[in-house]
C-alpha positions in Angstrom: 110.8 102.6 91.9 113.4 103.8 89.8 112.5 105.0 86.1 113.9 102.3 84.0 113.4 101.1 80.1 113.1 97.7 79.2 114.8 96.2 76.4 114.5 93.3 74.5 117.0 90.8 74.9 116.6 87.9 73.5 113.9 86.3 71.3 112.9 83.2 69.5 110.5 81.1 67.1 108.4 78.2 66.9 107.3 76.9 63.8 104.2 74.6 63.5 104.8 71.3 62.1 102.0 70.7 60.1 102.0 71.4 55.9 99.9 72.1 53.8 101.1 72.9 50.3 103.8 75.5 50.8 102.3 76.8 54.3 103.5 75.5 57.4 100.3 75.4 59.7 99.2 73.9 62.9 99.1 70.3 63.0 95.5 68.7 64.8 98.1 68.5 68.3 98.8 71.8 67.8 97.2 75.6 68.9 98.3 78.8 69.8 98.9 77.1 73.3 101.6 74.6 72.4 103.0 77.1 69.9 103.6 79.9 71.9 105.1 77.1 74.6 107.0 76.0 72.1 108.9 79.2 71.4 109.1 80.6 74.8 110.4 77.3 76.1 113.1 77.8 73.3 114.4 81.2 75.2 117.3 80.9 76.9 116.7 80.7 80.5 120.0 80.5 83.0 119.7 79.7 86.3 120.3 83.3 87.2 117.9 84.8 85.3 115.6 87.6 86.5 112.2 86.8 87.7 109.3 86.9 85.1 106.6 89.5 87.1 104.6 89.9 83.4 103.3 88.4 80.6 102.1 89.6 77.4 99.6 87.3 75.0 99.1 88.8 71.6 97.2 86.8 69.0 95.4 83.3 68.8 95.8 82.4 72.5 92.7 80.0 74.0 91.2 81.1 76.9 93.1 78.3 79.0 96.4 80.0 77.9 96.3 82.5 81.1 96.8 79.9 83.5 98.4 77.3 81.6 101.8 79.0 80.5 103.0 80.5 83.8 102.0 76.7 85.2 104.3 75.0 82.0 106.5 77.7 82.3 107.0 77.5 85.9 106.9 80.9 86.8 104.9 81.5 89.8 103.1 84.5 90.3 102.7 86.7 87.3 100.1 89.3 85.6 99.3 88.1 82.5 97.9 90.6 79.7 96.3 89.7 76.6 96.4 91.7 73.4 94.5 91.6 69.7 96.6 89.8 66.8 98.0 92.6 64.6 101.5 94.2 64.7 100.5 97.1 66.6 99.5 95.0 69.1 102.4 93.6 68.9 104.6 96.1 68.6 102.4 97.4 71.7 103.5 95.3 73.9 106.7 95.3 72.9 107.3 99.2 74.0 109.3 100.0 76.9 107.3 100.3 80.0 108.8 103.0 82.5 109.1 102.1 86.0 109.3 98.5 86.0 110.5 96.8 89.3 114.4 96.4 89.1 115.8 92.7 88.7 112.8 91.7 87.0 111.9 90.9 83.3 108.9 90.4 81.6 107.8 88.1 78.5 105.9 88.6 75.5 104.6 85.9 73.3 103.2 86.3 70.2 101.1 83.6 68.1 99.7 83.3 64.6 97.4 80.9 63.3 97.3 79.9 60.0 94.7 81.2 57.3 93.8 79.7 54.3 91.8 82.2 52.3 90.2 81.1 48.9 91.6 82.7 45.5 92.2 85.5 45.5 92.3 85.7 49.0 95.6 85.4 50.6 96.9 83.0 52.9 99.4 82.6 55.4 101.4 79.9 57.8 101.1 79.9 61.5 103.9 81.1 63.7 104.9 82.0 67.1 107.3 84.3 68.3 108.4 84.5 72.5 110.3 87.8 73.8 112.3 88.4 77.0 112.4 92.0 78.1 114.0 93.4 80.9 117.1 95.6 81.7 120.6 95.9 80.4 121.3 95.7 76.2 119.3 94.8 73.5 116.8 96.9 71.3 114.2 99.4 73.0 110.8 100.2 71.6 109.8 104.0 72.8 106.8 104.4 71.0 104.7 103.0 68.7 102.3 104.7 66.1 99.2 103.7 63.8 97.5 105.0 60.7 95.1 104.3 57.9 96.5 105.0 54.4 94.1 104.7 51.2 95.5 101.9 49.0 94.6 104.4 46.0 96.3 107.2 47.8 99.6 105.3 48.6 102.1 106.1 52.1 102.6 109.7 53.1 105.7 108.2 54.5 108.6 109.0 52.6 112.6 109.1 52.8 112.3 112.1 54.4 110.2 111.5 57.7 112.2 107.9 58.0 115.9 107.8 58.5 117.7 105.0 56.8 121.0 103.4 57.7 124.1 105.5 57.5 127.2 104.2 56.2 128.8 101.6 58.3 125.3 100.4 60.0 125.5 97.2 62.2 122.5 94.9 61.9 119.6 96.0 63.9 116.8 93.6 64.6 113.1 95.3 63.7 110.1 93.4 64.1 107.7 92.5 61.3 104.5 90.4 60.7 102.3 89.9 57.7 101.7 87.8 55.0 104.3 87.1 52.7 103.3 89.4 49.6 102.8 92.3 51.7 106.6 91.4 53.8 107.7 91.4 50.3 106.0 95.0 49.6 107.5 95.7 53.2 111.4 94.6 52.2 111.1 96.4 48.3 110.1 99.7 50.5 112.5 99.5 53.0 115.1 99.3 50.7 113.6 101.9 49.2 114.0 104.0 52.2 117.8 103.2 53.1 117.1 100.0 54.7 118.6 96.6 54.1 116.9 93.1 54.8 119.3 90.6 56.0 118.5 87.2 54.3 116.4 85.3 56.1 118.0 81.5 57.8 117.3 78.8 55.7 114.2 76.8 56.2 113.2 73.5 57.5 113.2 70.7 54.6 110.0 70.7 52.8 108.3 74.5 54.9 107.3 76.8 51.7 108.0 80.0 51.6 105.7 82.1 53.2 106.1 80.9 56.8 110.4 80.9 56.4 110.2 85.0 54.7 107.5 85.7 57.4 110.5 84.1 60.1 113.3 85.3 58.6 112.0 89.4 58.6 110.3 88.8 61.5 113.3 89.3 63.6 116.2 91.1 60.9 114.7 93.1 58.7 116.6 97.1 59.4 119.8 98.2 59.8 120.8 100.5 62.2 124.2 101.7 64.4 125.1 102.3 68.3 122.6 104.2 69.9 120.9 105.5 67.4 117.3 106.3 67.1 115.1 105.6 64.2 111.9 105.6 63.0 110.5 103.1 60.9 107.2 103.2 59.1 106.3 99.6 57.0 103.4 98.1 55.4 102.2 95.4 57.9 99.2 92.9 58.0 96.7 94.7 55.5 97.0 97.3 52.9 95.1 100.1 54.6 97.4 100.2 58.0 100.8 101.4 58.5 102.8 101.3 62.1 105.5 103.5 62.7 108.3 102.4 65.7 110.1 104.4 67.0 113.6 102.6 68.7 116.5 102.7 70.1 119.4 100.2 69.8 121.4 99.3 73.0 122.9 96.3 72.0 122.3 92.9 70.5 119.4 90.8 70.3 120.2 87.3 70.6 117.4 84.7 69.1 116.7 81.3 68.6 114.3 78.7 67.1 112.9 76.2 68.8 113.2 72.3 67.5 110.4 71.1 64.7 109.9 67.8 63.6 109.7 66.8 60.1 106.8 68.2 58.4 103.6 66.3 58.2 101.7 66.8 55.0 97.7 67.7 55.9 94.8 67.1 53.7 92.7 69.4 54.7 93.2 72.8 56.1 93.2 73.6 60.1 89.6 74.0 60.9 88.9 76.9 63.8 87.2 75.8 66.6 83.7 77.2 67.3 84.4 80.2 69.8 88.0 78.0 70.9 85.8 74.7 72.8 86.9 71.6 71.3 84.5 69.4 69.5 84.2 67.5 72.7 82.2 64.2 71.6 84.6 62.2 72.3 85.3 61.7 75.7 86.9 58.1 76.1 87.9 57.2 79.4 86.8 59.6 82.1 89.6 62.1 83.6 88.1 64.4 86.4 89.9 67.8 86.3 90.9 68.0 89.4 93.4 64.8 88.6 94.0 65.8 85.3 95.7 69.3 87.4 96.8 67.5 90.1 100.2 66.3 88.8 101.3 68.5 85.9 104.1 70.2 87.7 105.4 66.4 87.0 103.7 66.0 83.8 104.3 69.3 81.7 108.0 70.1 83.0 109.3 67.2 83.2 109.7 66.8 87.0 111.2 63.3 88.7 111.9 63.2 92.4 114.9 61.7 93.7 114.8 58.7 96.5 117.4 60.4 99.7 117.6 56.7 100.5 118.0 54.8 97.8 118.6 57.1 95.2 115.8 56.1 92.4 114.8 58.0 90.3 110.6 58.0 90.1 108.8 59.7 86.6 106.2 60.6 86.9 106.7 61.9 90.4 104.5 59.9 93.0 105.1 61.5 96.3 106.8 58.3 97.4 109.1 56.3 95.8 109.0 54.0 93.1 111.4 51.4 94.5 111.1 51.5 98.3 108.0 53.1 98.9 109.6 55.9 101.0 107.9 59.4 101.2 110.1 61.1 103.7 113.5 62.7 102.3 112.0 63.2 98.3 113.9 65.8 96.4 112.5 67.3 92.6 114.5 66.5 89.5 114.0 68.4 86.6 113.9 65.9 83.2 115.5 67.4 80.0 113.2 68.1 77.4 115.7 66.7 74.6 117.8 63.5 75.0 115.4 60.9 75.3 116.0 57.6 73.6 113.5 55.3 71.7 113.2 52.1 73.3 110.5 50.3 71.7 107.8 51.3 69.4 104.1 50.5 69.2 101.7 51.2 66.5 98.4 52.3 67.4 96.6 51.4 64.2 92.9 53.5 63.2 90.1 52.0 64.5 92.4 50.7 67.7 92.5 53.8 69.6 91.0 54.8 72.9 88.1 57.1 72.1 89.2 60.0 73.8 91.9 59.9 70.6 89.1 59.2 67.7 89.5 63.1 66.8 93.4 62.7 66.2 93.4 59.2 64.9 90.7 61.0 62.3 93.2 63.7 61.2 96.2 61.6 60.8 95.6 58.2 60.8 98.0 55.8 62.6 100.2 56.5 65.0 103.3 55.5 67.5 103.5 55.4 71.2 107.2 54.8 72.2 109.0 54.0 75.4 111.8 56.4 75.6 114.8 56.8 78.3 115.8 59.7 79.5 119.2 60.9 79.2 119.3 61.3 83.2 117.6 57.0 83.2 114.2 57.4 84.0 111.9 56.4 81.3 108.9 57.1 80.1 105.7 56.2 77.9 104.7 58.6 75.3 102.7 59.5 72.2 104.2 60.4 69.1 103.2 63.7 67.4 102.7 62.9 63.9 101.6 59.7 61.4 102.8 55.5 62.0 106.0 55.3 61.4 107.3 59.2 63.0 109.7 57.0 65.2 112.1 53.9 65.2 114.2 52.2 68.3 117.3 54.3 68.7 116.1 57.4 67.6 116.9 60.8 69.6 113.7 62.4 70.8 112.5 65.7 72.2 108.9 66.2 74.0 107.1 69.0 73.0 103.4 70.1 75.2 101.0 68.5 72.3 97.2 68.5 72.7 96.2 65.5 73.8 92.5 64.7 73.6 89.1 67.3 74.6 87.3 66.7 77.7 85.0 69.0 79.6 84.7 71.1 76.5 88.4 72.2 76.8 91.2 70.5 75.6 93.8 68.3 77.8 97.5 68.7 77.3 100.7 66.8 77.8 103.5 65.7 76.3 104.7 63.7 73.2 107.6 62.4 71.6 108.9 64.2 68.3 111.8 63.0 66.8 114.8 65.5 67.4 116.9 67.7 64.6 119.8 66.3 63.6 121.5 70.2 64.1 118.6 72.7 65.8 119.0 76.1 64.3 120.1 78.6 66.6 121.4 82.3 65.5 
């Protein structure tokens, strides 16, 4: 096994799509699960790219999250690691890991709840961050360093133990998670120390602040040139802990966001699950896990199967076909996650729900089931992720994994219908 580095190559972010005040923060569909989908799904991932033999969890994941993401993200056999929340863990995981198997790549997802502490506590939005590693360009991390600093006593890190940029440095992506007054703290000192923050992208109508400077220096925050190697020592998630990085630049890191839907104003704040079980009182109409399992190839990635004789198309897949009852000669058909159409539009209103959805129609009241075609013509009947009114006939949808309902004392997952951006931001 040759001794090889990996690299980060290309990474991305999924914003939640609830609000509360100026914090964007998980709506009651949302978790670390359908976040960190969210963003990994928003990777780019071309039919010739290398095999996924690991992935790395850091943060809020529920226990389901192990099995779940390599089954959503369709990637057979993997190893699947889980990590603390905290930028060291992060940055962890992150590190270059000699000796990997070549032709292979691994994936690191990172997820972070909301908080909302009391005055003067601080408080922060939710986020999620997906990052594919593997070989060829992009940014290294060789090592990774952590230390307790007095807040009275201030950094023993100075100018002179961390090199800034030299003159004619070409943007360098550095990672960076925190809260927003201590990012702030973080971008004053890095300037300080020779470093410049690239401005972060501009945010989704109606997110506040703290989630969009927490995106935005997240992934540009240092500047650095071909090759070289710097060390870079920030405040990061509390006052009392510092990590250092130590990386090396080999080329660019491309990264993306995935789609969000228009905000939906909250009430209240998220509440955290007792030790991450649903509150499962409601349990409606009876699914058995074993058929709730039994079809989500089909169900979370979109999969159709095409007739050999008569060429229908059947979502979700059957095993036989829709329109001549065939089973022999039944090929898959992966479904587009974007492009789907609004054909008609119910409103479920409170009160009129089935009762394994009396938790949701709680949190936000009202809302929309649609029938919605799918640019390749199947169609398809799906909840709406947000409030009454979310969707209209006509309107261009996307289907984000949403939670669904709880059952068994876990939740059940599956996807809805969120109306898509005019323009998705990509960079």
């Amino acid at each position: 096994m040759r001794e090889l580095g990996e690299s980060i190559t290309h990474a991305a972010i999924a914003r939640p799509s609830g609000r509360l005040g100026p914090l964007g923060v998980e709506a009651p569909d949302e978790d670390g699960f359908t976040l960190g989908l969210a963003a990994a799904e928003a990777l780019p991932w071309p039919p010739d790219a290398s095999p996924v033999q690991r992935l790395d969890l850091v943060g809020d994941f529920p226990l389901e999250a192990g099995w779940a993401l390599p089954e959503a993200l369709d990637l057979g056999e993997v190893t699947v690691h889980r990590s603390a929340s905290g930028a060291a863990s992060l940055f962890e995981a992150l590190r270059s890991h000699p000796g990997s198997a070549p032709g292979t790549a691994r994936l690191v997802l990172a997820v972070d709840l909301a908080r909302i502490g009391r005055p003067p506590g601080p408080s922060h939005g939710a986020l999620a961050l997906a990052f594919r590693l593997g070989e060829g360009g992009g940014l290294r991390v060789d090592s990774v360093g952590t230390h307790v600093v007095s807040p009275r006593r201030g950094s023993p890190a100075t100018s002179s133990d961390v090199r800034g940029a030299p003159p004619g440095a070409r943007p360098m992506p550095l990672l960076l998670l925190g809260e927003e007054a201590q990012i702030a703290a973080a971008s004053e000192r890095a300037i300080a120390l020779g470093f410049v923050p690239i401005p972060a992208p501009p945010p989704p109508p109606g997110v506040g602040p703290a989630v969009t400077t927490l995106a935005g220096l997240a992934l540009r925050l240092a500047y650095g040139v071909d090759n070289t190697v710097i060390e870079v020592a920030l405040w990061v998630l509390s006052p009392d802990q510092e990590v250092s990085v130590r990386a090396t630049e080999l080329g660019p890191v491309a990264w993306s966001e995935a789609p969000t839907p228009g905000p939906h104003p909250l009430a209240a704040p998220p509440i955290p699950e007792a030790a991450g079980a649903p509150d499962a009182r409601a349990e409606g109409a009876y699914v058995p896990k074993p058929r709730y399992l039994e079809n989500l190839p089909s169900r979370w990635r979109l999969v159709a199967e095409r007739c050999a004789h008569c060429s229908h198309l059947t979502f979700p897949a059957r095993g036989v076909c829709a329109s001549c009852g065939r089973a022999d000669g039944i090929q898959a058909v992966p479904l587009a996650r974007d492009g789907w159409t609004v054909e008609a539009v119910t409103t479920v209103r409170p009160g009129a729900q089935p009762t394994e959805f009396d938790l949701y129609a709680k949190a936000v009241g009202g809302y929309d089931v649609v029938i919605a075609r799918s640019r390749e013509g199947p169609r398809g009947t799906f909840q709406v992720a947000g409030p009454a009114g979310s969707a209209h006939i006509g309107d261009a949808l996307y289907l984000p994994l949403r939670r669904l309902y709880p059952m068994e004392g876990e939740w059940r997952y599956g996807r809805k219908a969120a109306p898509l951006p005019a323009r998705p931001r990509t960079a």
